[in-house]
C-alpha positions in Angstrom: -7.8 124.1 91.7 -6.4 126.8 93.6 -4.1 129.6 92.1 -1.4 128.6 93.4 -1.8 125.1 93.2 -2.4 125.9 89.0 0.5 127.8 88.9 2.7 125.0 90.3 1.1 122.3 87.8 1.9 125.1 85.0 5.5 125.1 86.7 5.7 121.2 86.6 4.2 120.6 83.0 7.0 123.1 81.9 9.7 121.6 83.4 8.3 117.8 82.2 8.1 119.4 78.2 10.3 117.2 76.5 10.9 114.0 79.1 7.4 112.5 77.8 9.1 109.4 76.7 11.8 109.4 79.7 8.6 109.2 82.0 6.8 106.4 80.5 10.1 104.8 80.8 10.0 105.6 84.8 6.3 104.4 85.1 7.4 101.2 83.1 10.0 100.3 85.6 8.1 101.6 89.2 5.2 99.1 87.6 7.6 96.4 87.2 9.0 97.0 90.4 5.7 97.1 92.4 4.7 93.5 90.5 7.6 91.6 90.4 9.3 92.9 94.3 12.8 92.9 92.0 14.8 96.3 92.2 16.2 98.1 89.2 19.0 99.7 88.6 19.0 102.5 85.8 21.0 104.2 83.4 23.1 107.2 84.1 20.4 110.2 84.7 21.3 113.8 84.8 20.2 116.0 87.7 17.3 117.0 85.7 16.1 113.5 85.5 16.6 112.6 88.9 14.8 115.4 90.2 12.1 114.2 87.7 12.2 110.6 89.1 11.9 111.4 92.7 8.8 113.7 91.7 7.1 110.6 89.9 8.1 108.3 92.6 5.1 106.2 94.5 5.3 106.9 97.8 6.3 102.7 98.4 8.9 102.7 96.6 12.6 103.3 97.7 15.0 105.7 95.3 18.4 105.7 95.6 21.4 107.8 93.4 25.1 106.8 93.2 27.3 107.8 90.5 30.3 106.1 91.6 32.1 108.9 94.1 30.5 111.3 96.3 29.8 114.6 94.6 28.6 112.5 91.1 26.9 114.7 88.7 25.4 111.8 86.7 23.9 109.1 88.6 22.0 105.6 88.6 19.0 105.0 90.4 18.2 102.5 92.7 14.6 101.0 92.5 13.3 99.1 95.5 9.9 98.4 97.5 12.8 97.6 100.8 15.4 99.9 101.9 18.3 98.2 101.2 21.6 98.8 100.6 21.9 98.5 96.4 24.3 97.3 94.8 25.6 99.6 92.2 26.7 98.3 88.9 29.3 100.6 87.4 33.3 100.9 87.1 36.0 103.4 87.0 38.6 103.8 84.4 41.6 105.5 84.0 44.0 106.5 81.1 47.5 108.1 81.4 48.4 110.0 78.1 50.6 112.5 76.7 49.4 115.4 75.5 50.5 116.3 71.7 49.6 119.7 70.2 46.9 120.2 72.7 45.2 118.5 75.8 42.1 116.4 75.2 38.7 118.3 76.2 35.7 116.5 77.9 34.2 116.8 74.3 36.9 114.8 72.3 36.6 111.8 75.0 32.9 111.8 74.7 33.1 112.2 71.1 35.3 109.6 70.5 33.2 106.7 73.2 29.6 107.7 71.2 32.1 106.9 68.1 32.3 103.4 69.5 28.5 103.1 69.3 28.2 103.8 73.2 25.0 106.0 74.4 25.4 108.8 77.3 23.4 107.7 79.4 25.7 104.6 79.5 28.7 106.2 80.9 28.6 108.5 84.0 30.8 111.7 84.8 33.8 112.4 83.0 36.8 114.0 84.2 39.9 115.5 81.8 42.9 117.3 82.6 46.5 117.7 81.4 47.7 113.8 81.6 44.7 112.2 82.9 41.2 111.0 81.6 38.5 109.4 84.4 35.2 107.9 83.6 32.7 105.9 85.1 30.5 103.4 83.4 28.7 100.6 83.2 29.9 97.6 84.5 29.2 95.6 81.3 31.2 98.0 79.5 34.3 98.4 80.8 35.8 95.4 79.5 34.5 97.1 75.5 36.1 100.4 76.4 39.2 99.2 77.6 40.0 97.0 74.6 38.3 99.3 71.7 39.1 102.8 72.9 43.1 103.5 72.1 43.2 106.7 70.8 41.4 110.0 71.2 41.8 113.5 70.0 45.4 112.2 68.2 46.6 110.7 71.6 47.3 107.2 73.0 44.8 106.4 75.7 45.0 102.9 77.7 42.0 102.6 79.9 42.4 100.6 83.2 40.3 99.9 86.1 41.4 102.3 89.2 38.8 102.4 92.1 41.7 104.9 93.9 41.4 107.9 91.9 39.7 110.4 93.3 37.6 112.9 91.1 37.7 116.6 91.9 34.4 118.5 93.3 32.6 119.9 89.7 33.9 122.9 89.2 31.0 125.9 90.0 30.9 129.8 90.6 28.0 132.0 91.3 27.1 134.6 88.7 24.3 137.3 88.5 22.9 138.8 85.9 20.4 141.9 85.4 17.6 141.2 82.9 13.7 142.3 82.3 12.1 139.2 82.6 12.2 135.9 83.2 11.9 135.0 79.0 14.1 133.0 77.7 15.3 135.5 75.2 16.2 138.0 77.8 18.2 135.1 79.9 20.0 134.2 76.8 21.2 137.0 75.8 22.5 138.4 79.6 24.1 134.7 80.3 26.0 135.0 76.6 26.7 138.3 77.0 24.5 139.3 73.7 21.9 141.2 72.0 18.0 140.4 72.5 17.9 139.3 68.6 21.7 137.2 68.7 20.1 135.6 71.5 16.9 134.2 69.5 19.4 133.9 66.7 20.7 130.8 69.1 17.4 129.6 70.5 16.2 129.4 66.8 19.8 127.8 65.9 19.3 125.1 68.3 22.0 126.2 70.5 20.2 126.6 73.7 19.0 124.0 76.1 16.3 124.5 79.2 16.1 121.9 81.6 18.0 119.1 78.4 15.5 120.2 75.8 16.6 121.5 72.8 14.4 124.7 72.9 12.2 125.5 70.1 10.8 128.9 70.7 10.6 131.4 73.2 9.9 130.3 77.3 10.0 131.6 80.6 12.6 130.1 83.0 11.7 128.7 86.2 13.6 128.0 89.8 16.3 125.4 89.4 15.7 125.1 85.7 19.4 124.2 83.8 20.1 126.2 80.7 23.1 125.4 78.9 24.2 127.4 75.5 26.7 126.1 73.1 30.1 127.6 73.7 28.8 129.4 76.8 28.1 127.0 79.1 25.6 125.5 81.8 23.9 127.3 84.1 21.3 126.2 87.4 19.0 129.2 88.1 18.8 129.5 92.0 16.5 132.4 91.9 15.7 135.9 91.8 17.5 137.9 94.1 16.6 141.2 94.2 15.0 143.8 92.3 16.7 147.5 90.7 15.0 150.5 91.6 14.4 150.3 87.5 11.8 147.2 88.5 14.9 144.6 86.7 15.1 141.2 87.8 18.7 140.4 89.4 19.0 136.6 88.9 21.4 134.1 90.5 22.9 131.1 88.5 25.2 128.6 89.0 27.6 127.7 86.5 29.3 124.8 86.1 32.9 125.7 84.5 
């Protein structure tokens, strides 16, 4: 194995740490595909898992993503041994409300659908504002959401279907940040805008994320890893960009506000 061939397998295992079981999920259903010649069609993934999938792919097999509108974060996967045009199972609902002392957050509608039993990966994006709430989901739930869900975050909510709303682009800006290394610590703390030890303080808190992994200890971050941090955010690393004449790193995310 060649150096850099070893480094790219190091790069790979890293980013896999933690999707064991979401893998032998994916080999379950390319194997089914392959013997039976039926597609399937997943659950919502996350970017991270997609890229996954399309790594783990076999070369004979067709992948397609669609999360229900164009610029979909979270998407379902197609599964075919033909190119054909799949047919998506999902829905789009939309609820009206009123906001009382405050607007409802992306975290009080999620909250209040796992309430109901419901798993992420059954519903897609999710889109709040002022007087409207948007969500895509499976189709065999929409008729469960529309007649269970009435009230979140101490507003009235009255899910319909509506295929005409349009959801905005995911909101993103480009930051940069000056840091030592590439360790997780350092990252942390120049992303949250804290000291070295607060910043372990969080990894060992459970408060950080790399790549949808609750981190555990101390790692180095790779291209196009996502880090989110509790009450920070989420980040996509896009790479280094340059270098200070002090030999620091100056690192390019984006961040999805």
């Amino acid at each position: 194995m060649t150096l850099k061939t070893k480094a790219e397998s190091e790069i790979r295992s890293t980013y896999y740490r933690g999707h064991e079981m979401f893998i032998a999920r994916l080999q379950d259903q390319f194997d089914f595909v392959e013997q039976r010649q039926m597609p399937v069609l997943t659950s919502f993934l996350t970017p991270v898992e997609q890229r996954i999938m399309m790594q783990q792919a076999p070369k004979n097999l067709f992948i397609s993503f669609y999360g229900g509108y164009k610029h979909a974060i979270r998407k379902m996967a197609c599964i075919q041994t033909m190119d054909l045009e799949p047919n998506y199972d999902y829905m789009i609902l939309k609820s009206i409300y009123t906001p009382q002392k405050r607007s409802c957050t992306h975290k009080d509608v999620l909250g209040a659908l796992m309430h109901l039993g419901l798993q992420r990966n059954q519903l897609g994006d999710i889109f709040v504002d002022d007087t409207q709430i948007l969500l895509v989901c499976k189709e065999g739930l929409a008729e469960f959401i529309c007649r269970e869900c009435h009230k979140i975050a101490n507003v009235f909510v009255d899910f319909k279907e509506d295929y005409s709303v349009v959801f905005p682009a995911a909101a993103a800006e480009i930051v940069t940040v000056h840091v030592a290394s590439l360790r997780m610590d350092a990252i942390i703390a120049a992303l949250a805008h804290c000291s070295r030890s607060k910043a372990m303080d969080l990894l060992k808190s459970g408060w950080v994320k790399l790549n949808d992994v609750v981190l555990e200890e101390n790692d180095r971050l790779c291209n196009n890893d996502y880090v989110s941090i509790r009450k920070t955010g989420r980040f996509q690393f896009l790479g280094v960009e340059s270098r200070t004449r002090k030999d620091r790193l100056i690192l390019r995310f984006e961040k999805y506000v």
